[in-house]
GUMIVEX-166202 format. One record per residue: residue in one letter; x, y, z of N, C-alpha, C in turn. Coordinates in nm, 3 decimals. Example, Ala and Ser with C-alpha at 12.3 -4.5 7.8 and 13.67 -1.06 7.14 Angstrom:
// GUMIVEX-166202
+------+---------+---------+---------+---------+---------+---------+---------+---------+---------+
| type |      nX |      nY |      nZ |     caX |     caY |     caZ |      cX |      cY |      cZ |
+------+---------+---------+---------+---------+---------+---------+---------+---------+---------+
|    A |   1.319 |  -0.569 |   0.780 |   1.230 |  -0.450 |   0.780 |   1.320 |  -0.330 |   0.780 |
|    S |   1.285 |  -0.225 |   0.708 |   1.367 |  -0.106 |   0.714 |   1.290 |   0.003 |   0.787 |
+------+---------+---------+---------+---------+---------+---------+---------+---------+---------+
This chain:
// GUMIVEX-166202
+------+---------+---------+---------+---------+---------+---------+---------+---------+---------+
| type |      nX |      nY |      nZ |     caX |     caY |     caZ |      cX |      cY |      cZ |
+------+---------+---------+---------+---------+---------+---------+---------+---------+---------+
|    X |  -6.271 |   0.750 |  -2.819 |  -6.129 |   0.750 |  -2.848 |  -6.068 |   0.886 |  -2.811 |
|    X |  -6.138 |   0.958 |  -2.803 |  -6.091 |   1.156 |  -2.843 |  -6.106 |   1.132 |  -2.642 |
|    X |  -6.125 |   1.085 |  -2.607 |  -6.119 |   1.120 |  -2.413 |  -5.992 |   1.026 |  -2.393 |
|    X |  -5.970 |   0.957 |  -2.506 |  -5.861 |   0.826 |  -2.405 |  -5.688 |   0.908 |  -2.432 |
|    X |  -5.751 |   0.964 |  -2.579 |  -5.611 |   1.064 |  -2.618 |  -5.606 |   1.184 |  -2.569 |
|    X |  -5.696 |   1.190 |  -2.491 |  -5.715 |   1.377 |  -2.438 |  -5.615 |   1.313 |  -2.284 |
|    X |  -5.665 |   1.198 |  -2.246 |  -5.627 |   1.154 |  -2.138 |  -5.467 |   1.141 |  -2.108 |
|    X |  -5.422 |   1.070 |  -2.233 |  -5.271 |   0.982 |  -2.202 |  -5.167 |   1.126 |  -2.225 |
|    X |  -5.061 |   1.060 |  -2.288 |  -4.933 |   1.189 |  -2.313 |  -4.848 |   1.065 |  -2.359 |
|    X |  -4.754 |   1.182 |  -2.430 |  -4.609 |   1.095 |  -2.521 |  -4.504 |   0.941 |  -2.414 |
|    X |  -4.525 |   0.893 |  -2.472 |  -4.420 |   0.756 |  -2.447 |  -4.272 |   0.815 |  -2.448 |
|    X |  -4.228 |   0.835 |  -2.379 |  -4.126 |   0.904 |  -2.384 |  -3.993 |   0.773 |  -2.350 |
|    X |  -3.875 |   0.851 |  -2.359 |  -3.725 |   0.758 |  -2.278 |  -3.764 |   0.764 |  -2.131 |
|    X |  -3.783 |   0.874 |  -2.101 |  -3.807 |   0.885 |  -1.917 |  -3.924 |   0.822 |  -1.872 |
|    X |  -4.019 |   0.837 |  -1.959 |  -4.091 |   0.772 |  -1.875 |  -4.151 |   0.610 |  -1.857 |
|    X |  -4.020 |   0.563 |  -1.985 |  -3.982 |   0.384 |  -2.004 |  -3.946 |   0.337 |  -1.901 |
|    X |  -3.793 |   0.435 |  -1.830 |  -3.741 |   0.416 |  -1.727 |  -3.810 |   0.449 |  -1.604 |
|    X |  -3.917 |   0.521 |  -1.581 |  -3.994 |   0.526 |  -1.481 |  -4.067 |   0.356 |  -1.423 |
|    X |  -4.096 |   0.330 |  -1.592 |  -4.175 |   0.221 |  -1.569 |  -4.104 |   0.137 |  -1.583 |
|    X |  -3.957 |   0.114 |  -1.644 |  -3.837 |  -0.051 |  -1.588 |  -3.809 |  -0.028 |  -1.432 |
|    X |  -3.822 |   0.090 |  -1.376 |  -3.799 |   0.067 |  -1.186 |  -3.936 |  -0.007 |  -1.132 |
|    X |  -4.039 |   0.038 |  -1.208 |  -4.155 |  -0.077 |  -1.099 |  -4.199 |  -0.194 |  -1.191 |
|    X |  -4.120 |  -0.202 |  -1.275 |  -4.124 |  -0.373 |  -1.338 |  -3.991 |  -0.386 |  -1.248 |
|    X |  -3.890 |  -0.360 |  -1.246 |  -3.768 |  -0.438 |  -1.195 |  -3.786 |  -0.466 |  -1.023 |
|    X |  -3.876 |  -0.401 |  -0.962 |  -3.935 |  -0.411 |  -0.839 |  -3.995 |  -0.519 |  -0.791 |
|    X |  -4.119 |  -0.589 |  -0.908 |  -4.146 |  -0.733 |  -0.886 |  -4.022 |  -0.835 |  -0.883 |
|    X |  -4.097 |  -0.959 |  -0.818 |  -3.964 |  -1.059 |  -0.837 |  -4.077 |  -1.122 |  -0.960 |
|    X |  -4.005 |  -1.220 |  -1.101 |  -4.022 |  -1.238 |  -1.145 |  -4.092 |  -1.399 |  -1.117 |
|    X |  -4.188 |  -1.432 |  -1.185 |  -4.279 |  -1.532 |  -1.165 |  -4.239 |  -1.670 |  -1.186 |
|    X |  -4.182 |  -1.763 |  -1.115 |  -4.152 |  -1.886 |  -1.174 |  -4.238 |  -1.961 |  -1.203 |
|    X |  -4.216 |  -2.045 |  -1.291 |  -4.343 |  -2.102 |  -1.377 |  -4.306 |  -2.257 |  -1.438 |
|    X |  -4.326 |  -2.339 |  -1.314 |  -4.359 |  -2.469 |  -1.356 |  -4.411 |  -2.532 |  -1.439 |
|    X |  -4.334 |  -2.654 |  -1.511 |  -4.410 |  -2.706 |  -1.612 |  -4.464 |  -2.813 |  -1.551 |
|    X |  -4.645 |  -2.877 |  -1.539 |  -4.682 |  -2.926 |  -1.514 |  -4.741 |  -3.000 |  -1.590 |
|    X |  -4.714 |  -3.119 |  -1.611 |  -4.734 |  -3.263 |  -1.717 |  -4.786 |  -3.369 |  -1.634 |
|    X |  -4.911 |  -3.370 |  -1.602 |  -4.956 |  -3.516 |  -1.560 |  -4.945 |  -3.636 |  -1.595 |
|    X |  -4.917 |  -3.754 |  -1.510 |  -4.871 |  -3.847 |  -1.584 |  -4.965 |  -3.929 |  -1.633 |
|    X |  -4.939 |  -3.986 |  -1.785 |  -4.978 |  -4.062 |  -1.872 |  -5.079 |  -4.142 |  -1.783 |
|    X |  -5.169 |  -4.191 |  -1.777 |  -5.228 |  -4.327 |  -1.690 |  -5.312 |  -4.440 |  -1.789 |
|    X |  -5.358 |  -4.517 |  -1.762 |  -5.442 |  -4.598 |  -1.875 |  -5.571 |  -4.537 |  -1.878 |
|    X |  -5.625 |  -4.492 |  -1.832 |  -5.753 |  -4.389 |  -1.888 |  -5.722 |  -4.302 |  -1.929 |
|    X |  -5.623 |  -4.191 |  -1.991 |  -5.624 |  -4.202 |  -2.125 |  -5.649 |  -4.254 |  -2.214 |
|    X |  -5.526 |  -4.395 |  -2.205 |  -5.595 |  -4.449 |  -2.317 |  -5.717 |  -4.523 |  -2.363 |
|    X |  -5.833 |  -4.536 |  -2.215 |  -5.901 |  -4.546 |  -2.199 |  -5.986 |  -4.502 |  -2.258 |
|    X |  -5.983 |  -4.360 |  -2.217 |  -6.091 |  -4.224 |  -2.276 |  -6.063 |  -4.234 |  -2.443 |
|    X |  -5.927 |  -4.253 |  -2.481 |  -5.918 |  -4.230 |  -2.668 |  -5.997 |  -4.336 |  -2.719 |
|    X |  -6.021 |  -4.427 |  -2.659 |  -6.052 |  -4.591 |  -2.700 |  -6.200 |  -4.561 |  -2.729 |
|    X |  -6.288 |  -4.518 |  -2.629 |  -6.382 |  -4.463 |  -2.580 |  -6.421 |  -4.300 |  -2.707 |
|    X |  -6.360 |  -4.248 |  -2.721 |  -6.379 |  -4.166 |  -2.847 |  -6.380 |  -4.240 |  -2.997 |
|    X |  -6.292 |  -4.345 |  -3.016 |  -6.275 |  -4.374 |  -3.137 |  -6.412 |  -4.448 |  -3.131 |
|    X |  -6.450 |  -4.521 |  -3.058 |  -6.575 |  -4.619 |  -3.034 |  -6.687 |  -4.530 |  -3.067 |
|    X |  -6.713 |  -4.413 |  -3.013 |  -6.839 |  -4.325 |  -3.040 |  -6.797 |  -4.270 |  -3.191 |
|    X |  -6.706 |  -4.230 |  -3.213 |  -6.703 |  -4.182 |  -3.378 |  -6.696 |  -4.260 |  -3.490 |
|    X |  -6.689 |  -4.423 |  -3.447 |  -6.718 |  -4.530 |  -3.528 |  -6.899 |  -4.503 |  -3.569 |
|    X |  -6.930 |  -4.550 |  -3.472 |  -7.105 |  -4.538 |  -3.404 |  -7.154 |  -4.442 |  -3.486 |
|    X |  -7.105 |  -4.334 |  -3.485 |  -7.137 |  -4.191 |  -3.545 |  -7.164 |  -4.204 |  -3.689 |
|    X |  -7.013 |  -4.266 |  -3.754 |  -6.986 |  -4.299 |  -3.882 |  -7.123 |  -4.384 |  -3.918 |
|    X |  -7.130 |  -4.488 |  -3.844 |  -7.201 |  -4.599 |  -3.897 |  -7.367 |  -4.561 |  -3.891 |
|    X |  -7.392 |  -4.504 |  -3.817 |  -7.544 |  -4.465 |  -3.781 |  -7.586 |  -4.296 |  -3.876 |
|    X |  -7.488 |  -4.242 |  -3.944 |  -7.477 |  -4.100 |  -3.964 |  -7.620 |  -4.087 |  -4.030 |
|    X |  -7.658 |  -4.138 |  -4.116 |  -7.810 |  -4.142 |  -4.200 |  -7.928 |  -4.128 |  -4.073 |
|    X |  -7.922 |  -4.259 |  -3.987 |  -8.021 |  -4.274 |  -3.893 |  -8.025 |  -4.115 |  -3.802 |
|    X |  -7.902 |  -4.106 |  -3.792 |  -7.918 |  -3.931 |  -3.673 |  -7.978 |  -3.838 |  -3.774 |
|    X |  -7.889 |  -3.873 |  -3.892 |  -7.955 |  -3.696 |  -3.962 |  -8.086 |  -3.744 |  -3.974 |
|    X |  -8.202 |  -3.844 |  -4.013 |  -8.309 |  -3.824 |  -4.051 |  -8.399 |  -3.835 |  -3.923 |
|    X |  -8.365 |  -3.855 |  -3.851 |  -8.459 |  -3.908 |  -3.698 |  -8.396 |  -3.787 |  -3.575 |
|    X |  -8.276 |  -3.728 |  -3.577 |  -8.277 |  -3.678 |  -3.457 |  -8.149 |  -3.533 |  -3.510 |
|    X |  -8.183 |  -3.496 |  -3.637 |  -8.140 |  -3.343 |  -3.695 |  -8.108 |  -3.252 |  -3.584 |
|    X |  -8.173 |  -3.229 |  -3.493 |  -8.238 |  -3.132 |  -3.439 |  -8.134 |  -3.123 |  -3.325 |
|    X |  -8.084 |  -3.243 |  -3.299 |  -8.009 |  -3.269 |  -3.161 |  -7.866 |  -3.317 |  -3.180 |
|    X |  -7.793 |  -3.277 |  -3.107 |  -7.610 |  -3.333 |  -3.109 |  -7.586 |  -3.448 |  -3.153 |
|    X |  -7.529 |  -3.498 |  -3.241 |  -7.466 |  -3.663 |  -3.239 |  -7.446 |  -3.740 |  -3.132 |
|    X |  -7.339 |  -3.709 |  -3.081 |  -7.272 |  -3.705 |  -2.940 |  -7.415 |  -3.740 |  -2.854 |
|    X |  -7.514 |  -3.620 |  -2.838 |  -7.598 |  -3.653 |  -2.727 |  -7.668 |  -3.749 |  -2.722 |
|    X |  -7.758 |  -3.777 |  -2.852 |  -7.783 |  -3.913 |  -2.886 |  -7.708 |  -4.020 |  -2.828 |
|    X |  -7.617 |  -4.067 |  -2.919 |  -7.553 |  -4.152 |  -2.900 |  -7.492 |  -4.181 |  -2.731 |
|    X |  -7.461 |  -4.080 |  -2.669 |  -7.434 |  -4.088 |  -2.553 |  -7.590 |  -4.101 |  -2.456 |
|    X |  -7.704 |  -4.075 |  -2.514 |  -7.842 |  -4.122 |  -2.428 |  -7.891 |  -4.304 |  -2.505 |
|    X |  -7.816 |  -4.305 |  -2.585 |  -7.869 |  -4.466 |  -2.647 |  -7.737 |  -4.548 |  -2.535 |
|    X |  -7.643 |  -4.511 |  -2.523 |  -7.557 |  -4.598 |  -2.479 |  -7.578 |  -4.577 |  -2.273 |
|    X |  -7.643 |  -4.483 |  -2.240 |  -7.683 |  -4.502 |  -2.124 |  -7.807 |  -4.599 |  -2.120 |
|    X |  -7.912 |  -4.558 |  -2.230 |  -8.038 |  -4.673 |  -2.199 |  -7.970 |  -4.809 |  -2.204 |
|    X |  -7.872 |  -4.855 |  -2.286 |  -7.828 |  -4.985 |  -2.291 |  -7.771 |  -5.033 |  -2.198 |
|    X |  -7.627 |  -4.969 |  -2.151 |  -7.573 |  -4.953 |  -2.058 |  -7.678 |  -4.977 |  -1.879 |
|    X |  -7.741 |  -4.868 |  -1.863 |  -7.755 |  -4.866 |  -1.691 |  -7.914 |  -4.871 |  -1.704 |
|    X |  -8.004 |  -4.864 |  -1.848 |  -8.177 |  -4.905 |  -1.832 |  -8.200 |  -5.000 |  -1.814 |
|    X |  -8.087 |  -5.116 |  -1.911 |  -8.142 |  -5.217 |  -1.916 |  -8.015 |  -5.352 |  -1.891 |
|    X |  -7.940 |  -5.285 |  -1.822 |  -7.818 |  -5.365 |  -1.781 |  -7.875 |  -5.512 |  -1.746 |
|    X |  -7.970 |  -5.527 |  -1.682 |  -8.018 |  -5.676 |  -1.672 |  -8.100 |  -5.753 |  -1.759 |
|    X |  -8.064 |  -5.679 |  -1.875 |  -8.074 |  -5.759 |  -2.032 |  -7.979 |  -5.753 |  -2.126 |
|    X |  -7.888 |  -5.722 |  -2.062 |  -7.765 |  -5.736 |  -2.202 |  -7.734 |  -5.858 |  -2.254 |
|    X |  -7.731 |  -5.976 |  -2.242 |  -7.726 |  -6.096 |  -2.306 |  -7.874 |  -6.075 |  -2.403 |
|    X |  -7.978 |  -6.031 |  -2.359 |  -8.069 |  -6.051 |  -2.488 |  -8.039 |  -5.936 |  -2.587 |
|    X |  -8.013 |  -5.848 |  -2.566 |  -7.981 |  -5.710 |  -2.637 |  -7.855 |  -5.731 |  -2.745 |
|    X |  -7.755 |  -5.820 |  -2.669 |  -7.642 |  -5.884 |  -2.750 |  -7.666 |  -5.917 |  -2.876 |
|    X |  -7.804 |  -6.045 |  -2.861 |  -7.851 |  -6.163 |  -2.968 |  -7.887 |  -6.089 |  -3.074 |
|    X |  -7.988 |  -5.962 |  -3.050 |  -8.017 |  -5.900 |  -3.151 |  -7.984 |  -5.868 |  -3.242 |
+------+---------+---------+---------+---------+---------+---------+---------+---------+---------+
């Protein structure tokens, strides 16, 4: 701290105005507001969240005692790939269950 104050000097009036000539020198930055539009995946993706935090809710015992150790989320997102793309050419039996 004792080198950064050995370093600087007083804030002065003059030397505010030193520094409003090379701020007033830039041109000032325009700044678009950019809002992507709404699409149905959104509401896709929320649909898709509420669905896994149902899952979450409902299974919460089974994760904490079998898989503590590891994310909710990751679980659940590696059970719904084995179902999904392991065994996609058994989902009618997987259904019955």
């Amino acid at each position: 701290m004792d080198r950064i104050i050995d370093k600087s000097y007083p804030l002065t009036a003059q030397v505010l105005d030193e520094y409003k000539v090379v701020y007033d020198s830039f041109k000032s930055p325009v700044f678009k507001v950019i809002k992507p539009p709404q699409t149905s995946t959104d509401n896709d993706y929320n649909k898709l969240w509420l669905a896994v935090d149902m899952i979450s809710g409902l299974v919460s015992k089974e994760l904490a005692s079998n898989f503590s150790d590891i994310p909710k989320y990751l679980v659940i997102d590696h059970f719904w790939h084995f179902i999904v793309k392991v065994n996609e050419n058994y989902h009618d039996e997987i259904s019955g269950i």
